[in-house]
LUMVO-105556 format. One record per residue (C-alpha): residue number from 1; y, x, z. Coordinates in Angstrom, 1 decimal. Layout:
r seq=NUM c2=Y c1=X c3=Z
...
END
This chain:
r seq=1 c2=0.0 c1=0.0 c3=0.0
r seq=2 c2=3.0 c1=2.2 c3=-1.7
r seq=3 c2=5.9 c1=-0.5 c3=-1.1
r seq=4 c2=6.7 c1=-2.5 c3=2.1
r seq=5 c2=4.3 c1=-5.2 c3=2.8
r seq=6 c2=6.0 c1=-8.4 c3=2.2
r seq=7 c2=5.5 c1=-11.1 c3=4.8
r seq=8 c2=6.3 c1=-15.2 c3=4.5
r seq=9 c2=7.3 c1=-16.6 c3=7.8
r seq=10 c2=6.3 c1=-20.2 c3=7.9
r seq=11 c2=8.7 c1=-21.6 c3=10.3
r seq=12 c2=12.3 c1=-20.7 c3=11.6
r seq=13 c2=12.5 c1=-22.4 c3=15.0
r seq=14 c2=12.2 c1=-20.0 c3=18.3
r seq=15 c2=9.1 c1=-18.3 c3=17.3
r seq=16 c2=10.2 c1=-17.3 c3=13.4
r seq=17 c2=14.0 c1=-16.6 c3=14.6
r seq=18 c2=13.3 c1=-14.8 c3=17.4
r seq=19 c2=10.3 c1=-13.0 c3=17.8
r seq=20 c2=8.4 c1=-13.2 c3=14.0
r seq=21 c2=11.2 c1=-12.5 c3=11.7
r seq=22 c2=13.5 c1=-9.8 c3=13.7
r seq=23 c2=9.8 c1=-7.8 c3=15.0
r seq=24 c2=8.6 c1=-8.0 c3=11.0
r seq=25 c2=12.0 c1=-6.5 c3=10.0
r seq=26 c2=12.3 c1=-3.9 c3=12.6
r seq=27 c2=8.8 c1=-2.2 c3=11.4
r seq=28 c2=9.0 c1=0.2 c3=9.4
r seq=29 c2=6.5 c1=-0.9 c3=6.1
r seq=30 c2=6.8 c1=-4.3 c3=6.5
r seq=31 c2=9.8 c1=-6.9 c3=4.8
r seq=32 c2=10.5 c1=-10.6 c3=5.2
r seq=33 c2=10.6 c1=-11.6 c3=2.1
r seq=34 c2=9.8 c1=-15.7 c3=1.8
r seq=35 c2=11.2 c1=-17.4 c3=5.0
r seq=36 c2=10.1 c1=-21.3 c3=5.6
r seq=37 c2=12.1 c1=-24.1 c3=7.1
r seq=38 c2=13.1 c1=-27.6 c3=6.3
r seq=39 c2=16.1 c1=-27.9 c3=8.6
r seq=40 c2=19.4 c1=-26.8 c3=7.0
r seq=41 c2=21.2 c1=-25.0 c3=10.0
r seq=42 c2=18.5 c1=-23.2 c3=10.6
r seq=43 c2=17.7 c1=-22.0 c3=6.3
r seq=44 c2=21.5 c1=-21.4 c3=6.8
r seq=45 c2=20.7 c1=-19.1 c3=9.4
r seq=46 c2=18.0 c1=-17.3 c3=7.8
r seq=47 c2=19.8 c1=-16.4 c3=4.9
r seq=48 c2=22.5 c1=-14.8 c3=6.9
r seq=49 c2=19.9 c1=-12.3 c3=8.9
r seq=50 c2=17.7 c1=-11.6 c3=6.2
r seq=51 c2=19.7 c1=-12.2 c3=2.9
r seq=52 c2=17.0 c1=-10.3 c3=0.9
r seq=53 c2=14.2 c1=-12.8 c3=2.2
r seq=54 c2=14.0 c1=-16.1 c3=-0.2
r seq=55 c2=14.6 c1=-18.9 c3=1.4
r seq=56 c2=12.5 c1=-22.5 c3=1.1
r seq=57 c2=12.2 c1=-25.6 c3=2.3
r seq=58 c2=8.3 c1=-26.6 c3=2.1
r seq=59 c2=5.2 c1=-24.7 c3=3.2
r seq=60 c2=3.9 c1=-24.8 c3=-0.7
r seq=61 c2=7.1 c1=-23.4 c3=-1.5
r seq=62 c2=5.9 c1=-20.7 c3=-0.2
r seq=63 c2=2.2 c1=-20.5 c3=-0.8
r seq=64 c2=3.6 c1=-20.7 c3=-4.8
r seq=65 c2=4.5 c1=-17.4 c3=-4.1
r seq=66 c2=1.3 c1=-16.4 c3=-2.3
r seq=67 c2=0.7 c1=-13.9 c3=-5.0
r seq=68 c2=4.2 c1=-11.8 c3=-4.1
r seq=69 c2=3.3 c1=-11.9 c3=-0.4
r seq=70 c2=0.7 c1=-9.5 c3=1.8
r seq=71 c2=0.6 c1=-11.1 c3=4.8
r seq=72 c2=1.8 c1=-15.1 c3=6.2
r seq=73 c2=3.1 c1=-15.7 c3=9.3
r seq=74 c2=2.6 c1=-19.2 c3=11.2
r seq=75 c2=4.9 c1=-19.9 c3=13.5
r seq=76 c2=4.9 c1=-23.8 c3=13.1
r seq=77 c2=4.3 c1=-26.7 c3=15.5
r seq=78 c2=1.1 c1=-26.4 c3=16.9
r seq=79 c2=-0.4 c1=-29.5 c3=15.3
r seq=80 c2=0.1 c1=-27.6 c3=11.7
r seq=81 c2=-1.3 c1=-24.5 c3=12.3
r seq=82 c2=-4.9 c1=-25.3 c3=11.3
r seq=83 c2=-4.0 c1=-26.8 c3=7.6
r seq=84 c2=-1.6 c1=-24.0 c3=7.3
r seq=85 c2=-3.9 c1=-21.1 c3=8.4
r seq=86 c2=-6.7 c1=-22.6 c3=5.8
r seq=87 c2=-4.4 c1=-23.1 c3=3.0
r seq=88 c2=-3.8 c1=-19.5 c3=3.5
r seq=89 c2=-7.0 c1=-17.9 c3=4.2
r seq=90 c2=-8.0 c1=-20.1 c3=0.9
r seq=91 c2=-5.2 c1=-17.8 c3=-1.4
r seq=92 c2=-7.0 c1=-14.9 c3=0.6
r seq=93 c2=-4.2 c1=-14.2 c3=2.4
r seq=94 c2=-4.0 c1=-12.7 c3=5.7
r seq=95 c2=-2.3 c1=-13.9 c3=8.6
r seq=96 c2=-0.9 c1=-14.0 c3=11.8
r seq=97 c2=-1.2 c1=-17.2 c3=13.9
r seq=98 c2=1.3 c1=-18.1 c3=16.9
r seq=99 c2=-0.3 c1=-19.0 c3=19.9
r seq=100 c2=-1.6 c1=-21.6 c3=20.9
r seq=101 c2=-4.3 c1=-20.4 c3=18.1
r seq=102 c2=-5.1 c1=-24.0 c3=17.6
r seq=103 c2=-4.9 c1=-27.5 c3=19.6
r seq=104 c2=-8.9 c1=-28.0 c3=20.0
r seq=105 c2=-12.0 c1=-24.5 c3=20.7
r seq=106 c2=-13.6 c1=-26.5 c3=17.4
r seq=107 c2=-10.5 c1=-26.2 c3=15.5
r seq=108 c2=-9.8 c1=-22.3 c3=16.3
r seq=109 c2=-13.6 c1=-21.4 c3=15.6
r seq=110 c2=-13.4 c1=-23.3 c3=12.5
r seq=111 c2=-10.2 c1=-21.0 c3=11.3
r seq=112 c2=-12.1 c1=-17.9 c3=12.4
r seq=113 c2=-15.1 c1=-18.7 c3=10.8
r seq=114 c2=-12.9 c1=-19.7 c3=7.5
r seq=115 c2=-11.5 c1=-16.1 c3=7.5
r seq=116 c2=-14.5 c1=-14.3 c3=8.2
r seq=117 c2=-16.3 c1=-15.9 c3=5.4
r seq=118 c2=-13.4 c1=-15.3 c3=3.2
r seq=119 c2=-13.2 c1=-11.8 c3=4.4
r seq=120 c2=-9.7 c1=-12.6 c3=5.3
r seq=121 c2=-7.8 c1=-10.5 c3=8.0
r seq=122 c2=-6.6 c1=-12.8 c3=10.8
r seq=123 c2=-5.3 c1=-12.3 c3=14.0
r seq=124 c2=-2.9 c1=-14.3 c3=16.8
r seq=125 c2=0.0 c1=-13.5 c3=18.2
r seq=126 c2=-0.5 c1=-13.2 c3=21.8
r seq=127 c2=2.7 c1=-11.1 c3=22.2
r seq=128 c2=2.7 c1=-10.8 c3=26.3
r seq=129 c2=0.1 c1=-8.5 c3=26.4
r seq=130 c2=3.1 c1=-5.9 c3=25.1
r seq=131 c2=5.2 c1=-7.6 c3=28.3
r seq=132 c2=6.6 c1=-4.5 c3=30.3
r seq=133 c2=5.4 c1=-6.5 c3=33.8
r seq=134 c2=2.0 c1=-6.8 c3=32.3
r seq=135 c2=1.7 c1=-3.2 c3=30.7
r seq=136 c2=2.8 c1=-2.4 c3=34.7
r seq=137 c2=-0.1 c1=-4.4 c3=35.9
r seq=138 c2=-2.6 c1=-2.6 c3=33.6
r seq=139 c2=-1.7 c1=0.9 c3=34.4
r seq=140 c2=-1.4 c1=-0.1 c3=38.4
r seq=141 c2=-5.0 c1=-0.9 c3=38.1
r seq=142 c2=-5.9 c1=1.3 c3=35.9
r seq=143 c2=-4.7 c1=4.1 c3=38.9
r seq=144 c2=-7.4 c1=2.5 c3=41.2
r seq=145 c2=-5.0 c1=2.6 c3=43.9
r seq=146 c2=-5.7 c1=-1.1 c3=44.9
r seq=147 c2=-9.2 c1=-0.5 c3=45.6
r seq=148 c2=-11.4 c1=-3.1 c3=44.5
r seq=149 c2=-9.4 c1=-6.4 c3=43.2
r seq=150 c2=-10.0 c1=-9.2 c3=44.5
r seq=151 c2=-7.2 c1=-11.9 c3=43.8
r seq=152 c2=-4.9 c1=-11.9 c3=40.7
r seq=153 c2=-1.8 c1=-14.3 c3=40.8
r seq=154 c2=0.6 c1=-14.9 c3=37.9
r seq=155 c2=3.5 c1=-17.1 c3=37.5
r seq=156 c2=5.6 c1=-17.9 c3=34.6
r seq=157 c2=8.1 c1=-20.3 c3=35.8
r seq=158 c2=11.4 c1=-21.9 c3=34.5
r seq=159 c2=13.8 c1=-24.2 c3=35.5
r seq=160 c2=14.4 c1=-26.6 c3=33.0
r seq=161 c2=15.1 c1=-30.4 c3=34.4
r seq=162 c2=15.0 c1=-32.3 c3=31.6
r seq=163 c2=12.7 c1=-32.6 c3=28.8
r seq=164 c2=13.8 c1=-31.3 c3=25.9
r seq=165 c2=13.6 c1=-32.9 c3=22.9
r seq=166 c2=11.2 c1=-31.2 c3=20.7
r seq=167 c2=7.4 c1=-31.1 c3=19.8
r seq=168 c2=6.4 c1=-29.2 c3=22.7
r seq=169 c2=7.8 c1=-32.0 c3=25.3
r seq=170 c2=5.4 c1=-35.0 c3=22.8
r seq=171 c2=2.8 c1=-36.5 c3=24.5
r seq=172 c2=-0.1 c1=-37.2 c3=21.1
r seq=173 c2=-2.8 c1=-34.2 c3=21.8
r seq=174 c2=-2.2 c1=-33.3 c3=18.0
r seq=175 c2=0.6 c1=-31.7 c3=19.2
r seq=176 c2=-0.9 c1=-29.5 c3=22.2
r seq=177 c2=2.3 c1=-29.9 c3=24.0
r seq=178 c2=2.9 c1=-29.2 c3=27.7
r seq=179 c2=2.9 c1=-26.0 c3=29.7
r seq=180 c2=-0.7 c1=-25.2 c3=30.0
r seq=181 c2=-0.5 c1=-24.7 c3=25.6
r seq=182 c2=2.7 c1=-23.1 c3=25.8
r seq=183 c2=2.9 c1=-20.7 c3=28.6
r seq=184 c2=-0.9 c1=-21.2 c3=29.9
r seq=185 c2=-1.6 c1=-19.4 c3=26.7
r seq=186 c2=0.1 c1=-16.4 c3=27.9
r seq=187 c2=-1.3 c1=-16.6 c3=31.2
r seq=188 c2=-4.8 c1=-17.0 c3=30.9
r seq=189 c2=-5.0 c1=-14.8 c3=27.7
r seq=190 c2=-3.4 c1=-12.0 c3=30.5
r seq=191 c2=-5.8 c1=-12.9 c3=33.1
r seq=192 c2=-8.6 c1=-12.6 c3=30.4
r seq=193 c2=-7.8 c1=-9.0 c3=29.3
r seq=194 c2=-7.8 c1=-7.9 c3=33.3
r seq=195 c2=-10.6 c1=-9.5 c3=34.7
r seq=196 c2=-12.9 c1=-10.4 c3=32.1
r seq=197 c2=-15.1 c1=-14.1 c3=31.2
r seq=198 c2=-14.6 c1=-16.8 c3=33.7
r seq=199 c2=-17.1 c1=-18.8 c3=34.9
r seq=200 c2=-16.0 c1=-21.8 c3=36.8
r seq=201 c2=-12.2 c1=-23.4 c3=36.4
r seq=202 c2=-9.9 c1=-25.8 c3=38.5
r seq=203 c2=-6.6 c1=-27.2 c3=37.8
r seq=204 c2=-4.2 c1=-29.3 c3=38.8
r seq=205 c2=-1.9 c1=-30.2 c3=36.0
r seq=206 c2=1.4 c1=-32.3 c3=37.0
r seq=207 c2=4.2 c1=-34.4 c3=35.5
r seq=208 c2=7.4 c1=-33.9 c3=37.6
r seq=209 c2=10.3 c1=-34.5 c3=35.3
r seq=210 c2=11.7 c1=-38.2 c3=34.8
r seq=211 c2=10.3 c1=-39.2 c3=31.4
r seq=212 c2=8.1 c1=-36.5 c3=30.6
r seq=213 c2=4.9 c1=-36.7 c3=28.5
r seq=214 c2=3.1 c1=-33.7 c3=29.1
r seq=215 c2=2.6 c1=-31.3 c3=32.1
r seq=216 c2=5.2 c1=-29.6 c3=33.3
r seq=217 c2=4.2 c1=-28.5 c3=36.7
r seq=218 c2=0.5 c1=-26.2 c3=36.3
r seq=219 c2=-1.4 c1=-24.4 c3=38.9
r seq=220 c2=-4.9 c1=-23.1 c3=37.4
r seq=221 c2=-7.5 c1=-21.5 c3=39.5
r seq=222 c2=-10.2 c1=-19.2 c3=37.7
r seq=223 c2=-13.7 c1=-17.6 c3=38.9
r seq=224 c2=-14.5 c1=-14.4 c3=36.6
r seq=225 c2=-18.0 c1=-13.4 c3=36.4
r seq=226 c2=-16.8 c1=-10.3 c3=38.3
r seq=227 c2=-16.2 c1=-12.2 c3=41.1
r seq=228 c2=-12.4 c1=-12.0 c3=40.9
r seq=229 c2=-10.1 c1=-14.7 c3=41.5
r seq=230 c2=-7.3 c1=-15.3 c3=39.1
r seq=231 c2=-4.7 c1=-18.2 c3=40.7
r seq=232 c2=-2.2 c1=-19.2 c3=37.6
r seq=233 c2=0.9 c1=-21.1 c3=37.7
r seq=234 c2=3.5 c1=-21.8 c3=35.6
r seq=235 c2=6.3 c1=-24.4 c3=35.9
r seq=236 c2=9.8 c1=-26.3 c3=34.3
r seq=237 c2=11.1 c1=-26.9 c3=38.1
r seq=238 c2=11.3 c1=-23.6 c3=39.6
r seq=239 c2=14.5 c1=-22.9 c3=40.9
r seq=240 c2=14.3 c1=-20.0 c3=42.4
r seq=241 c2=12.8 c1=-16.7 c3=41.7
r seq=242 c2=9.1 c1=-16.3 c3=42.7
r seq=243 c2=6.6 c1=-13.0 c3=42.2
r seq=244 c2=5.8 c1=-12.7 c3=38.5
r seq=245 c2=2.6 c1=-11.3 c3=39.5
r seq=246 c2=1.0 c1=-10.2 c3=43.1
r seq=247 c2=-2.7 c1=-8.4 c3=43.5
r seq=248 c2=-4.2 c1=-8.2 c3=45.9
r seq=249 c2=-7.1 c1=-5.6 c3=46.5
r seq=250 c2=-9.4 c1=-4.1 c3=49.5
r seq=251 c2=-6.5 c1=-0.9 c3=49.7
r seq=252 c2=-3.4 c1=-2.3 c3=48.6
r seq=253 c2=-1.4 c1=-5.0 c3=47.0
r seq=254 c2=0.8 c1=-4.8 c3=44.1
r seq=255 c2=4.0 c1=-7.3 c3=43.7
r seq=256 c2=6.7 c1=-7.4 c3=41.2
r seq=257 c2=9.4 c1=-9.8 c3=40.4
r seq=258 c2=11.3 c1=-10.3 c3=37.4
r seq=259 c2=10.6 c1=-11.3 c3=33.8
r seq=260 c2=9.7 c1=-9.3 c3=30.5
r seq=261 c2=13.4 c1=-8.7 c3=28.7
r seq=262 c2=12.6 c1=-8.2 c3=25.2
r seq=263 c2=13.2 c1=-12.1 c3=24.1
r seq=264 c2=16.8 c1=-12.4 c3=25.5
r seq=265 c2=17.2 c1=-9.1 c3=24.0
r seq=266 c2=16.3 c1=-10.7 c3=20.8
r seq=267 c2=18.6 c1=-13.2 c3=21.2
r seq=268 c2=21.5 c1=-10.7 c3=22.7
r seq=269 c2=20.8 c1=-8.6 c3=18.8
r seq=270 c2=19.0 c1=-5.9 c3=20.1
r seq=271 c2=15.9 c1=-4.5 c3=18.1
r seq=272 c2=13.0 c1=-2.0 c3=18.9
r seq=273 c2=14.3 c1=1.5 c3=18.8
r seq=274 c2=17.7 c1=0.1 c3=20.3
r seq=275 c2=19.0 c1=1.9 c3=23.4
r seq=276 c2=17.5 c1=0.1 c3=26.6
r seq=277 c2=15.4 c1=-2.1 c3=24.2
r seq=278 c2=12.0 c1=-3.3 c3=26.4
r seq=279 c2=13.4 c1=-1.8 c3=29.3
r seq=280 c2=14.0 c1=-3.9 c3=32.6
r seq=281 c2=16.3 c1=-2.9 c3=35.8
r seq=282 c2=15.3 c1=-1.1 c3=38.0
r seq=283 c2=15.9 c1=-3.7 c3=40.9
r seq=284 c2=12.9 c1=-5.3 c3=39.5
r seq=285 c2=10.5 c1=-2.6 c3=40.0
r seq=286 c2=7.3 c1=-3.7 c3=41.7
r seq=287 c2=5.7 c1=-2.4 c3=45.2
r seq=288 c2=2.5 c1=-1.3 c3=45.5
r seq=289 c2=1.3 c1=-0.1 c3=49.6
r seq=290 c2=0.6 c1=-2.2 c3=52.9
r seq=291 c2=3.0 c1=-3.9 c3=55.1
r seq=292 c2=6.3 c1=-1.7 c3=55.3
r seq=293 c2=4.0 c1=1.5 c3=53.8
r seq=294 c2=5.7 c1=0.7 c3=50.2
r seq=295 c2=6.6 c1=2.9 c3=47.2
r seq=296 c2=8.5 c1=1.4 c3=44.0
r seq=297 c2=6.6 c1=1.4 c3=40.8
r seq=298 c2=9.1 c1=1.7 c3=37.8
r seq=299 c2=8.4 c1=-0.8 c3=35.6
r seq=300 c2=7.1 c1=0.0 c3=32.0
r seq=301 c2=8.5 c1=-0.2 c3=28.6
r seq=302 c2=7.9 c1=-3.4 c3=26.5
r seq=303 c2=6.5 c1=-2.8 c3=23.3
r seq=304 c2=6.6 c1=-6.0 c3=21.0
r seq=305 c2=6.6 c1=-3.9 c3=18.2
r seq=306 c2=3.4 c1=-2.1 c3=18.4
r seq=307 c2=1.9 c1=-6.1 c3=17.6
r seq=308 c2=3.2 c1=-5.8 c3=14.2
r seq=309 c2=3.2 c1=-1.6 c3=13.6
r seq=310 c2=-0.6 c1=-2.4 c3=14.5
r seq=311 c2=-0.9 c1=-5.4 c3=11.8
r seq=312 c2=0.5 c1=-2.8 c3=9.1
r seq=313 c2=-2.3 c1=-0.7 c3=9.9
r seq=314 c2=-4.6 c1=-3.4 c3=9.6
r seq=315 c2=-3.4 c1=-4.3 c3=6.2
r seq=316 c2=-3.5 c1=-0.5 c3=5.5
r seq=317 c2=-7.3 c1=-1.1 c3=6.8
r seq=318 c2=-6.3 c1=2.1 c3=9.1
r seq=319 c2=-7.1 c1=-0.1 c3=12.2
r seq=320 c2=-8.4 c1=-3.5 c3=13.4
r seq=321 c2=-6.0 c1=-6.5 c3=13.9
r seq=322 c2=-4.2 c1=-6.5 c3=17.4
r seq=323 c2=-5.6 c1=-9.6 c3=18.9
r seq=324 c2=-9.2 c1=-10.3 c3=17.9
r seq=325 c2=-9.6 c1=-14.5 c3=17.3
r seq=326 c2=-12.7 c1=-14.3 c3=19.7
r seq=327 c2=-10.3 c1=-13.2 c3=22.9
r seq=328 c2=-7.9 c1=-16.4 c3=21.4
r seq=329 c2=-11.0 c1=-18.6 c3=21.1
r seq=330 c2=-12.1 c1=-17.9 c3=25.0
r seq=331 c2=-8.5 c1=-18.7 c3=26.2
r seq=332 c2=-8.3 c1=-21.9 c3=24.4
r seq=333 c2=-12.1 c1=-22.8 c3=25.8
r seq=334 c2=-10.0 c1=-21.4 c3=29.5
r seq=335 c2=-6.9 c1=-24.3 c3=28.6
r seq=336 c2=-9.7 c1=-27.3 c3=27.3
r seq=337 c2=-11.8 c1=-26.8 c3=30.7
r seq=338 c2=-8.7 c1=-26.8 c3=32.8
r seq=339 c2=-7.3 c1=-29.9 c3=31.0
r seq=340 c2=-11.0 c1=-31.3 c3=31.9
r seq=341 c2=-10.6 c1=-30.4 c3=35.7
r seq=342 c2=-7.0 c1=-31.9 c3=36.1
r seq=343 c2=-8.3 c1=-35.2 c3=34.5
r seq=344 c2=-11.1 c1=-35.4 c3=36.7
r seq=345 c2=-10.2 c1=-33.6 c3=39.6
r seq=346 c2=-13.2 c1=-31.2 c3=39.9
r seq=347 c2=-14.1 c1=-27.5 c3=39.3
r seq=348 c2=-15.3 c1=-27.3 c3=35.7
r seq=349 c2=-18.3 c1=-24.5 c3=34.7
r seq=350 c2=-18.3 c1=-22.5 c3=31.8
r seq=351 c2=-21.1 c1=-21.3 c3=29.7
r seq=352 c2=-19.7 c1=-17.3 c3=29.7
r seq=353 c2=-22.4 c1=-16.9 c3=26.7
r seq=354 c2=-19.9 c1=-18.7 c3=24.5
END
């Protein structure tokens, strides 16, 4: 691959504007070129950041051009990103699919066995795992200062009092709205790369706001094979700041507060490579110790970019895609038994041969 691959975005909402799009521009060997999007503020908009992109206003618009693009981007509403991602994989195109990889377990397997039998590259865009709190948490236990883990806790929370109106606040479970989709799939996929398959799930999955239609208020509970406990929550009424993550293990405990910073620096203009980019202050380094026996534990770099610098080495075939489907599959099964236990109140088993 001599040129810059050319991607088409489909979709220019808050995952096209500000994470696809600006990442795919800011790495080197890779160009927006078609960018999708039937709302005319937001086409308006895209033509003013990328004015070498082409701009269209339907999907086929831009699988017309399937033949000028190496790699399509989905960053849709959920409840299109299964015809999308087959209409692609059928022009034998690869792509990257925003999480959540699909509403339903059947419908992600049935993308990932689509691509495989097409020989398609495919992979999903689980771009937390490159959070600077999380890459933190990894080299933490990686250190084996904290002895043997026992407990894992992780909370994503916002405040945001009333329901916005957009897809991701609908009720219809084509749309695979509510927390649990949207941030759960963050959590849980996290969770999963620490600790492992679960085996038995609990959750209690609440609807706080006036009006809403979904859950907005999550706690999820999680029993991996190791024996770990992973205790989740995420939440649209948290007013105040809460630990981002706390472990807990037989020698020490690990807490940090604060949230990744690359997304508001997104949105602020800065780009990977910019001074400060991925990098959080330092009053929001974590502790690691026992009681007041506490050292600071500077907080790492976030890397969004190595998603997509790792996608151009899949195209290249130089390296395999970032996030296999398989670890997207097992977090979506994670999500469907923990909507399963908050319906009927009990602790829901999983088959971990799955």
């Amino acid at each position: 691959m001599a040129d810059d691959a050319r991607v088409g975005i489909l979709g220019y909402g808050i995952g096209g504007r500000v994470f696809h799009a600006p990442l795919v521009a800011a790495t080197p060997g890779l160009t927006p070129a078609v960018i999708v999007t039937g709302n005319a503020e937001r086409a308006a908009a895209a033509r003013a950041d990328y004015p070498e992109a082409e701009v269209v206003s339907r999907s086929e618009d831009l699988f017309d051009r399937a033949g000028e693009l190496d790699l399509v981007v989905v960053s849709t509403p959920n409840r299109t990103h299964v015809p999308l991602a087959m209409r692609a994989i059928e022009l034998g195109k690869p792509l990257v699919v925003d999480k959540p990889f699909a509403p339903t377990v059947i419908e992600a397997e049935r993308i990932t066995a689509a691509a495989r039998a097409a020989g398609v590259g495919l992979t999903v865009f689980q771009n937390r795992r490159w959070d600077s709190d999380f890459l933190t948490v990894r080299k933490v236990l990686d250190s084996g200062r904290l002895g043997e883990v026992f407990r894992f806790e992780s909370r994503y929370d916002r405040w945001v009092p009333t329901p916005r109106d957009n897809w991701r606040e609908l009720g219809d479970t084509a749309e695979a709205g509510g927390l649990l989709y949207d941030l759960g799939a963050h959590i849980v996929d996290q969770a999963l790369r620490l600790f492992g398959p679960v085996a038995e799930v609990y959750a209690e999955l609440d609807r706080r706001r006036a009006g809403v239609q979904v859950d907005d208020d999550v706690f999820v509970a999680l029993r991996h094979v190791t024996g770990v406990r992973s205790h989740l929550w995420a939440s649209a009424l948290a007013g105040t700041r809460n630990p981002r993550f706390r472990v807990l293990g037989d020698r020490a405990t690990f807490t940090k507060y604060g949230l990744d910073v690359q997304e508001p620096q997104i949105i602020a203009g800065l780009r990977p490579g910019d001074p400060g980019w991925g990098v959080e202050p330092a009053a929001d380094s974590g502790t690691l110790g026992v009681n007041e026996d506490l050292e600071s534990v500077p907080t790492e770099v976030g890397r969004y970019q190595d998603f997509y610098a790792q996608v151009l080495h899949a195209l290249r075939d130089e390296a395999p895609y970032p996030v296999d489907p398989a670890d997207a599959i097992q977090t979506m099964r994670v999500i469907e038994a923990a909507h399963l236990s908050g319906r009927e109140r009990r602790v829901v088993q999983l088959n971990t041969d799955a």
